[in-house]
Structures are given as C-alpha cells and as structure tokens.
N, C-alpha and C positions, 0 to 999 in steps of 0.2 A: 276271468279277471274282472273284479269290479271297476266300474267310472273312477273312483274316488282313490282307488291303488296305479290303476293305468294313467293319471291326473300325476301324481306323487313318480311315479316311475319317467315321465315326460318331465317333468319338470327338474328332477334329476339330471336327466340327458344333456340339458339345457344349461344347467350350471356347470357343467361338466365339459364344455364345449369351447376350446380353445380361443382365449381372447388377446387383440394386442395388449403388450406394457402397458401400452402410454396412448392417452387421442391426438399428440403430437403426428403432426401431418410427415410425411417424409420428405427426409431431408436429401434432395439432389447433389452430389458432389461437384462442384466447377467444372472438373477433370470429364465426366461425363459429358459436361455439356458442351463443353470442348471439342470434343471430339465426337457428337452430335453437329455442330456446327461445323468442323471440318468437312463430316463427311455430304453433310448440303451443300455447303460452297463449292467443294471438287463437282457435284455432278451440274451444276449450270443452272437448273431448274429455278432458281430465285431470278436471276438473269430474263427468263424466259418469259415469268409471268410479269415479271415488273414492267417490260415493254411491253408485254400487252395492254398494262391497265395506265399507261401513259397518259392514254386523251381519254382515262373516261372520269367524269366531271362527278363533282362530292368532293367531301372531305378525303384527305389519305388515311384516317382510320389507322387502325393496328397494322404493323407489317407484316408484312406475309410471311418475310422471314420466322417471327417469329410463331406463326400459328404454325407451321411447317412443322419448323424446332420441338412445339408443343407435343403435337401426333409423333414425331420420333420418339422422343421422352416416353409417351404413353405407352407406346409398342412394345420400347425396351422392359419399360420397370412392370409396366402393368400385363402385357400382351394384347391391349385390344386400341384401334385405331378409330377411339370415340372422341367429340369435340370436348365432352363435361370429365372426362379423365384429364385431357388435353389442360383444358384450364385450370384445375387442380392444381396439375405440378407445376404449371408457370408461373403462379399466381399466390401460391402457399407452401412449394418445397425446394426451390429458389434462392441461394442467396441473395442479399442485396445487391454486391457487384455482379451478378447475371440478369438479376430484374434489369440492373441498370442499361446495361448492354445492350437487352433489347427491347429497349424503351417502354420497359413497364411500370408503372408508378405503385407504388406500395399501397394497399387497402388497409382499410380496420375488419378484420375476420369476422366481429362481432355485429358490423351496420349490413343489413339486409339488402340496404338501397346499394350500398357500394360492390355489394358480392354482384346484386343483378346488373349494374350497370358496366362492369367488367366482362361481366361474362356474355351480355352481350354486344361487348365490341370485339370480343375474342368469336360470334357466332359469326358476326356480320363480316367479319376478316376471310374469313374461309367462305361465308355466302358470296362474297365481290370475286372471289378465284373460280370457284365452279359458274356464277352470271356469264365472269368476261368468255369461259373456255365453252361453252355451251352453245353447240351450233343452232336450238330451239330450245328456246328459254321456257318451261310451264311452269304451273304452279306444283308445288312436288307435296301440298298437303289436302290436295281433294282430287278426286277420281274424274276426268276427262270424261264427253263423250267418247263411245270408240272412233268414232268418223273422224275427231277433232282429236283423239289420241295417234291416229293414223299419220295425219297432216303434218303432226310434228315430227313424227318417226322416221320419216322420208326424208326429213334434213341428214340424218345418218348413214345414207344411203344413194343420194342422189350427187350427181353431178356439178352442183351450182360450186364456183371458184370459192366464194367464201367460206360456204360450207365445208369444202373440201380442207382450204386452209387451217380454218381451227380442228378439225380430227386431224391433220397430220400433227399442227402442233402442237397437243396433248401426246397421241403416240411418242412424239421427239421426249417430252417432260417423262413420261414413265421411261422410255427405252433408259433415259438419262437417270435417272432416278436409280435401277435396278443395275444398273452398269456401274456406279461408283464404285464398288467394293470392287467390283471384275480390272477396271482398272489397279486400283491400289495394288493387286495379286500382281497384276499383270508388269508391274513396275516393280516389283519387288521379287522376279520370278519366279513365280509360284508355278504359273503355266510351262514351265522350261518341257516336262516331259508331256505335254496337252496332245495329242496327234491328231485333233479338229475331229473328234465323234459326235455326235451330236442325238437328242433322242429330244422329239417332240409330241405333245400331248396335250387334250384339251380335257379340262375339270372342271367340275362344275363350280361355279359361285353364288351360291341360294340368297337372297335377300330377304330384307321383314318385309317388304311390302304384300301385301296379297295381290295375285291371281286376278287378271280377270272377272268377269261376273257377264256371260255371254246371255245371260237372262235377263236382267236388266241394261245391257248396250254401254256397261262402265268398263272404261279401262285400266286398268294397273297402272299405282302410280307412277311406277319404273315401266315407263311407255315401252321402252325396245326390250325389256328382258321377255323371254320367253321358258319353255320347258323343257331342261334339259336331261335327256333319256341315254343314261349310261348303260353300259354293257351287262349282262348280264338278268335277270330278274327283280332289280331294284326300283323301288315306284319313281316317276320323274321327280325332277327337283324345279323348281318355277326360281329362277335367274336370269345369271349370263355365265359365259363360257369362258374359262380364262385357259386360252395360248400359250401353252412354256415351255419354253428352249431351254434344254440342259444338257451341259458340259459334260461328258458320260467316257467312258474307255472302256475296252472289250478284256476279252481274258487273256490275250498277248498283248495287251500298251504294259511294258517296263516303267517304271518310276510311279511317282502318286502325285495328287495333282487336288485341288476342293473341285468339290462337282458341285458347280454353283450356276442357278439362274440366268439364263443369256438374254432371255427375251421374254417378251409378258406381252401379248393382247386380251382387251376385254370386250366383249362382243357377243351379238344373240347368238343363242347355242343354234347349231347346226348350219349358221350362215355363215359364208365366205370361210369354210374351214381352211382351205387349199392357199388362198390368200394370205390368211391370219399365220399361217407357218411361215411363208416368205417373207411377211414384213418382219416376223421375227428371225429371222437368218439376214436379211437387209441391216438392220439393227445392230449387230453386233458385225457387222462386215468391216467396218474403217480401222478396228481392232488390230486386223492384221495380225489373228489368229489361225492355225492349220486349219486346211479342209480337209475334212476325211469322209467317213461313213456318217449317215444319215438316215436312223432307224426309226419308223412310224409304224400305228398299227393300222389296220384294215379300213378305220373311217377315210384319212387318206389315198389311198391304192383306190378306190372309188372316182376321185377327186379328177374333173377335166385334165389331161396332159397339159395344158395352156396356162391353167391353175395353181398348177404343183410342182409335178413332175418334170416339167421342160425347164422353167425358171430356178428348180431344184439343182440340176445335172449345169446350169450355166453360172451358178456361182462357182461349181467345182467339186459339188458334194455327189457321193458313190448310193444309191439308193439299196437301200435293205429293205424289202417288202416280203408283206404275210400276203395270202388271201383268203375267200371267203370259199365257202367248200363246191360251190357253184364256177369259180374261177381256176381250180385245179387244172393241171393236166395241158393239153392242149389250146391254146389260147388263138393262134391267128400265124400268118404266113408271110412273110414279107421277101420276093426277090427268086423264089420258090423253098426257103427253108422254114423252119419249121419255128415260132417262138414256143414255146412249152415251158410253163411258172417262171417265165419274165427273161427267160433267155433263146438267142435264135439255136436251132443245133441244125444236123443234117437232115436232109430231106427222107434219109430212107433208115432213118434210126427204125430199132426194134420196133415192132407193137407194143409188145407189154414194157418198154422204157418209156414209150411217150406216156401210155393213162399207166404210171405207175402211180401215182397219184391223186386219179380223177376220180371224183368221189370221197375224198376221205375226209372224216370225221376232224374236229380241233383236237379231241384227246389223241387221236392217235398219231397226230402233224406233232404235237407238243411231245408226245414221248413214241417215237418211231419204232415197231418192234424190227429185228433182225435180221428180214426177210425181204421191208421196206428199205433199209441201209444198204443192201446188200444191190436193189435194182439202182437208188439213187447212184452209186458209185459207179456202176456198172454204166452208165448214161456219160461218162466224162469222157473217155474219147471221141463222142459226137458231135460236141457241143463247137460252133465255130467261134476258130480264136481271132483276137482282139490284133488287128495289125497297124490301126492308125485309131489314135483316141480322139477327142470331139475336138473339131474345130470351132471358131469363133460362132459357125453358124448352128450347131451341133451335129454335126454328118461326121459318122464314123465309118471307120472300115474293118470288115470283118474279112476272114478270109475258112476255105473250106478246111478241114481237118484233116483230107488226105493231101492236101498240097503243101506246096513249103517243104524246108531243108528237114523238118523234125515233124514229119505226119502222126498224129496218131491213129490214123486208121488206113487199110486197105480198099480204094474204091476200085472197079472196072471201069466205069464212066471214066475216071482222070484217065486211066490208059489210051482212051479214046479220043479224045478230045487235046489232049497236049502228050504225044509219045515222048516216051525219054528210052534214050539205049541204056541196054539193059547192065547193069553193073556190075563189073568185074567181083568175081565171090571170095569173100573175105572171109579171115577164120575168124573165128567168136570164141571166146572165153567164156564154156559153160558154167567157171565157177564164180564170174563176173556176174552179178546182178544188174548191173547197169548196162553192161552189155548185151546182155540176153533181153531186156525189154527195151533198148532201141534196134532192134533186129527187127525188120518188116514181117517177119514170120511169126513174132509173137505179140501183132497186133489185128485189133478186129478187124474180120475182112466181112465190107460192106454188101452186102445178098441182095440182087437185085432183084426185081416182079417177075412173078412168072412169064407173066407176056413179054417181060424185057429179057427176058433168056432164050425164048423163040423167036421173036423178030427185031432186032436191033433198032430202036427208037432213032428218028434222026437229028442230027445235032441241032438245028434248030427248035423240035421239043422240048428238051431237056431246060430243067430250070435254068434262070439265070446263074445261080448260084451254083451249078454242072459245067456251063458253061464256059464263065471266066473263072474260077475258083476264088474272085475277090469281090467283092458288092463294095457297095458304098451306100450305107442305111441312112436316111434324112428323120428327120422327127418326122413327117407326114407318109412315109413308107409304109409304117402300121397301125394308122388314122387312129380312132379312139382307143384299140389295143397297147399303142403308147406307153399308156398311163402305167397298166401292168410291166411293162420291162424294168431290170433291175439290173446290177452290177455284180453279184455275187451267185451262185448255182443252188437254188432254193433246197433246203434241208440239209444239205454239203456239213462236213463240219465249219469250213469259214464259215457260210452262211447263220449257222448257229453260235457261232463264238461272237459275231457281231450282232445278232439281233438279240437274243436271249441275254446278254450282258449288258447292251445300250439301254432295252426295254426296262430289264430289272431296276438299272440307277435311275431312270425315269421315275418309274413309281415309286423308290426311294426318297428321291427329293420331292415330289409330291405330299409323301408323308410329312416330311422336315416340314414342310412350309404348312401343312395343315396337322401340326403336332399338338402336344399341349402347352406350349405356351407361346407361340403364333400358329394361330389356325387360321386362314381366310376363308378356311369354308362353313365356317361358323357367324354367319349375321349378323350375332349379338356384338360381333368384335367390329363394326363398320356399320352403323345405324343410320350414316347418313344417304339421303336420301337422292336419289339422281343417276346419270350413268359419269353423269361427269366425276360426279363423287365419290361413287364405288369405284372408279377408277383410278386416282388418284390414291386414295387410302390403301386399296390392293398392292399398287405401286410400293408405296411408302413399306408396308407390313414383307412383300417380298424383299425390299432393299435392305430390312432389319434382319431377315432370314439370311439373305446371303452373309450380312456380317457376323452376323452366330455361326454361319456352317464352315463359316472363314477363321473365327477366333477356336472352335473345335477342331478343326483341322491343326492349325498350327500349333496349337498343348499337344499335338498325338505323332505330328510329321517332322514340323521343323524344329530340330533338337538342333539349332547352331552352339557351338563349344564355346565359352565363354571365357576367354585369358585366364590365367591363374593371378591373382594376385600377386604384387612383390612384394609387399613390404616388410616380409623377411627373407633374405638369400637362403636357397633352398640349400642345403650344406651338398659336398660331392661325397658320390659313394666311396668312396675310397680314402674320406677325411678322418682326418683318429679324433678328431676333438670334439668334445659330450655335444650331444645338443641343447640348445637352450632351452626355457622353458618356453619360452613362445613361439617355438618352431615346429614343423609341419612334422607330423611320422614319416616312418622310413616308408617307402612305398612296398606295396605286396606282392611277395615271389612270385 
C-alpha cells in the first residue's frame, strides 16, 4: 500500500468517526442535582469539613459544598473524579437556578480571563479541603528529598495527638461518605434478608505520580504510596492499597439483598493490613447490621491475632479462613488437643486425618478430589464441640467429643477417668436411621498407643483435655497459632458454602467499582495529587458506585405493585351490561 492511498484511507477513518450533534455543553437536569445534593447532605461530610476550616484565615472562597457537588456530577455523567470535568459541569451544564443555589455567578464562555479565573477558585476550593485534612502538608508538584520525603511520611504513622486526629477524621468523611446510600437501603429495607456476611479485600490503587528514583535519592510525589504486589504473576503496581468491606451472602442466605460497599480504607499497600479490616468493620458497626461470617484470603490468616483476628471474633464475626500450603495440616496444641486448619479436635485422632491435608497444593484445596472428601468427613466426629461461646473476654469452652449426653465418639480414657454404670440395653430400630447412628456401637472408637495398651498411663499424664473433658481456651492458650483458628471445619461443605460464595461477591464488587464506567483503578479517573486527595475522590467514586449497584438492584428485585388505578369502576364479573369504551378488558382465564 502506498503513503498516498494509506493518507486517503486514514483520512477516510477520520471522517467516519462518530461526532456529537451539537458543541452545546451538557445540560444537567435540576432533578440530578437534586438528588446529588440530597445524597451529600445525608452523609454529614460538608458538616465535617466546614468545622474544620472554621479558624483558618483568607477568604471563604467557593464552598466546598459545592466543589463536592461538582466531583459527584463528574462521577455520575462522566465516570472520572477529575477537578477540570468538575468545573465543566458546574460552570457550563448548570441551569441558572442551580448556579444560583450554590453560589456560582454566571461567566461569558467566550472571555479567557473569566474561564481562568473560575476555575481557579473551583482548584483552590478543593486545594483549602485536602491543606486543612493533611496531617503533612508538601509540595505535591516537585520530588522531595527521600530523607525529607520520609519526615513527612511519619506524620501517617506516628503517634502525635494531632496527627492522629486529622487521619481519623478523614477515615470518619469517607466511612460517611460510602455509607450514605447503605443508609437510605437500610431505611428503606433493603437489608431485611442481610445475615451480616461480610468479605474483605485489599486492591490496588495505582496513581500518575511516578515511582521513586533510588538513584538519584528523589522521592515520589505521593510520599506514602508504595508497590503493590497482587497475587498471582502480575508485575507490581506503585500506589496505595484500597480496604473494602462488602456486604456478601453465601449459597444458603434466603431472600436478596444489594451487595454494596461497607467500608473503604486507603493506605500503603501491605501496611497495617489486619488494622485497615477492622477499622472497616468499626465503620459500619453503629448500623446495627447482623453479624455473621467474615470471609478473607490468606494475606490476613498471616496477620498478628492482636491485629485481626481477636478484634475480629469481639465484634461478633465467625472467621472463615484459607491457608498457605506451608500452614496445612497440623498447626499447634492447646490444653493437649490437637488444632488441625483452624480447629481444636482430639488428641488421638487418626494419623492420616490429622496430615490429610498437609502438603496440598491450592489447585487441589480449590477442587478437592474424592478421596480428599472422603478423609475430611471422616475427621467430624473428633473435632471438640463448642459448649460455651466467647465471653466478654474471649475464652471459650470446648468440651471432648466422647463426653456429653450425644458423644460422637468412643474413648477408653473417659471410661477411666469419669466411670458411668453401665446402661441398661435397649432395643434399637434397625430400620431407624437415626437410631442406628446414635447407638454407641456405631460410632468411632478411639485406638489408643501401643504403649498405652501395655501400661495404663496415669491420670495425671493424660492431657488436660483427657482429663476434665472440658477446657476453657483463652485467646493466649495458642500464642501466635491464634491467628490460624476459625469457626467453620476447613474444606467441610459449610466451610465451602461460606467461603467460596463471600469470596466470589468480593471480587464481584471489586469489578462494579473498577468497571467501565467507574473504575478507581484506573488514574486517569483521579489525577489529583496527594494521599489526602486520592482519598477523598476514591471515597466520592465508591459512594457513586454503591448508588449504581443500588439503582440496578432495585429495576431487578424490588418489583413493589403499584395500585390499579380507578378512574373507571372495574365492571363485576357477573354484570350483563356492554362495557364501555373506556374501560379495562376482561381479565384472562
């Protein structure tokens, strides 16, 4: 193909290429901004910053309200939480009585000086909201020393009171922010069938800034983002780490419910992961939403018991944990019984039930062949049952599997240690199923050690858990092993109905919110600079996502019936006379 044909063919393309009507800017409806406005007002966030910026001296410049307003608008119509979309619509798609509203005085579109001089009191509105919320203020358009990028970075992390003060409230602004719409559901019962599942995950947030430069001693103008290394073979991503709590139900929750957003932290990837969960399960607590199951994947199950796991199990939530193929199997001993993938069982379970496990591969954990099902099942009459759930301090009680009025196993030991006379012999209904396996004969009987069949061990050796057949397990019983305990019997089918269906909706909603038409993990959609910044805009852009997955829900779930009109009497079936012309047909057989 010649230059001069492939010119003629391009240019073709070009003319060919879908253009608007009209260069009429778009025209925003009231009704939108309406109800933009509504749903800022409900979540507090204008409240919040307005007191902040009480005593700081200048002009009051633009309202924040309405720069806020702007980035919704932008979200909605455009998908991207940029300031120069923002002003656009405020400023050019506007009617007059919403300019007016929120105090924006009409330009000429045509004077240069007036475009620049709006726009930026619309930059500096939003620069005064990320100055006041910034625990370390730098310059966000030239590269730090690292020494002097360090110094700042430490205000995000350190203990000084002030410090501390403005991170929590920005966390309050977003929790509040993401939570409006959870509210309006939650008032209009949405959540009626909710049974408090919950599935938490960390995602990356990539930014424009660049990288580091550990050659020349520059650092990144987003001082605290770092590199975040997601699962799998994908190169890292140079960000921060965004926290999300999502509203999730398993393959037995009845009814339908939006699985929407509960919580958002933004924060350096791989710090304070265990933290960044709880402050999102804090977050949405005053709700006074169910507790139920609490499904994460293996980055957490890592995570200090002090961290996670203990602050997890004291709000009320039941843990559903994976592990890593190194943490299978046999885990640690508390009391003398055995924990084995996150639960305690008996001390003299099988061999090959305890490492049925140990060693295995993710593919073969994720689809279990028939042989592995067959030993997992085979593992449930050992396991010690649950006879007093956590107290205030978290100490629970378990109790042994052959004691109690419903044993499921045969031990020798109990015979020894607490004699019971022997019981009168009852007939049994072989054709009774239920009967035939609560019959002590057709339950496992417990094989002791060789050595313990030749020399009767004396009661004082025997474990604790031999000896009284009730423990009482504290959170520091099974020191850093802790963290691995769960509430469900690892690979079980519960264990699979809750974890394989909370995890799925997880990444489900991860898609929604990084879809195509809000993505936050896309940069281009949030160019402003700073952590205070991207936080806020992430905020805002999840807030608009839950109201999409809220307004798609209800076109698909809430079919409420709508009266019939009257304004003609419906004639009775049984009337002889014609019907009129403007009356309803007869209904169908």
């Amino acid at each position: 193909m010649t230059a001069r044909s492939f010119r003629r063919r391009t240019v073709r393309v070009v003319e060919c290429r879908p253009r608007p009507l009209t260069d009429t800017p778009l025209q925003v409806p009231d009704a939108a901004v309406g109800q933009m406005s509504h749903l800022l007002d409900h979540s507090g966030v204008v409240a919040l910053i307005a007191a902040e910026l009480a005593g700081r001296p200048g002009p009051r410049g633009l309202p924040i309200r309405t720069v806020l307003l702007g980035l919704l608008l932008s979200i909605h119509y455009i998908g991207k939480a940029t300031l120069c979309d923002a002003w656009r619509l405020v400023t050019f798609s506007l009617t007059p009585a919403a300019q007016d509203r929120l105090s924006l005085k009409p330009i000429n579109p045509d004077d240069p000086y007036e475009r620049l001089a709006s726009s930026r009191r619309f930059y500096r509105a939003f620069d005064r909201i990320t100055s006041t919320l910034d625990p370390a203020r730098t310059d966000r358009r030239t590269r730090l020393p690292r020494h002097k990028a360090i110094q700042h970075a430490v205000a995000w992390e350190d203990d000084d009171p002030e410090h501390r003060r403005l991170r929590d409230l920005l966390q309050t602004i977003v929790t509040n922010l993401i939570l409006a719409p959870v509210v309006q559901d939650k008032g209009r019962r949405y959540f009626k069938y909710y049974q408090g599942h919950v599935g938490i995950d960390a995602t990356a947030m990539p930014t424009w800034a660049k990288p580091p430069r550990a050659n020349r001693g520059l650092a990144s103008t987003e001082i605290t983002a770092g590199w975040h290394h997601s699962a799998g073979n994908d190169r890292p991503t140079f960000g921060y780490s965004a926290t999300l709590a999502t509203a999730t139900r398993t393959r037995t929750t009845l009814g339908t419910y939006p699985q929407l957003v509960l919580g958002l932290v933004i924060d350096t990837p791989h710090k304070r992961i265990g933290q960044n969960a709880i402050t999102t399960l804090h977050g949405f607590a005053p709700l006074g939403l169910p507790v139920g199951a609490l499904a994460v994947d293996r980055a957490y199950t890592d995570q200090a018991t002090e961290h996670f796991a203990r602050p997890a199990r004291a709000l009320g939530y039941h843990l559903v944990l994976d592990y890593k193929q190194d943490q299978r199997g046999l885990q640690g001993s508390a009391h003398g019984a055995l924990l084995i993938d996150g639960n305690l069982a008996c001390p003299l379970m099988p061999t090959p039930l305890i490492h049925a496990t140990k060693g295995l591969d993710d593919k073969t954990v994720r689809t279990p062949p028939e042989q592995l099902n067959e030993l997992i099942a085979a593992r449930e009459p050992y396991w010690l049952k649950l006879k007093q759930s956590a107290d205030a301090q978290g100490r629970i009680r378990l109790q042994c599997p052959a004691a109690g009025p419903s044993p499921s196993v045969t031990c020798p030991r109990l015979n020894r240690t607490r004699p019971t006379p022997p019981a009168s012999p009852a007939a049994v209904d072989l054709t009774n199923a239920r009967q035939r396996d609560a019959h002590l004969a057709a339950k496992p009987t417990i094989q002791l050690p060789d050595n313990e069949r030749k020399r009767l061990l004396p009661l004082a050796e025997l474990p604790r858990i031999c000896q009284k057949s009730t423990i009482t397990l504290r959170p520091d019983d099974l020191g850093i092993k802790d963290k691995l305990r769960q509430d469900r019997r690892y690979l079980t089918p519960t264990w699979q109905d809750a974890y394989r269906s909370i995890r799925a909706n997880t990444e489900g909603v991860n898609g929604r919110i990084k879809g195509h038409h809000i993505d936050i993990g896309d940069p281009m959609n949030r160019l402003a600079h700073g952590r205070v910044a991207q936080t806020l805009l992430t905020a805002l852009m999840v807030c608009l996502a839950n109201q999409h997955i809220l307004l798609s829900w209800r076109q698909t779930h809430d079919r409420t019936e709508q009266p019939a009109p009257q304004d003609t009497p419906t004639p009775d079936e049984h009337d002889p006379a014609p019907p009129k012309a403007d009356s309803r047909p007869p209904p169908r057989e």
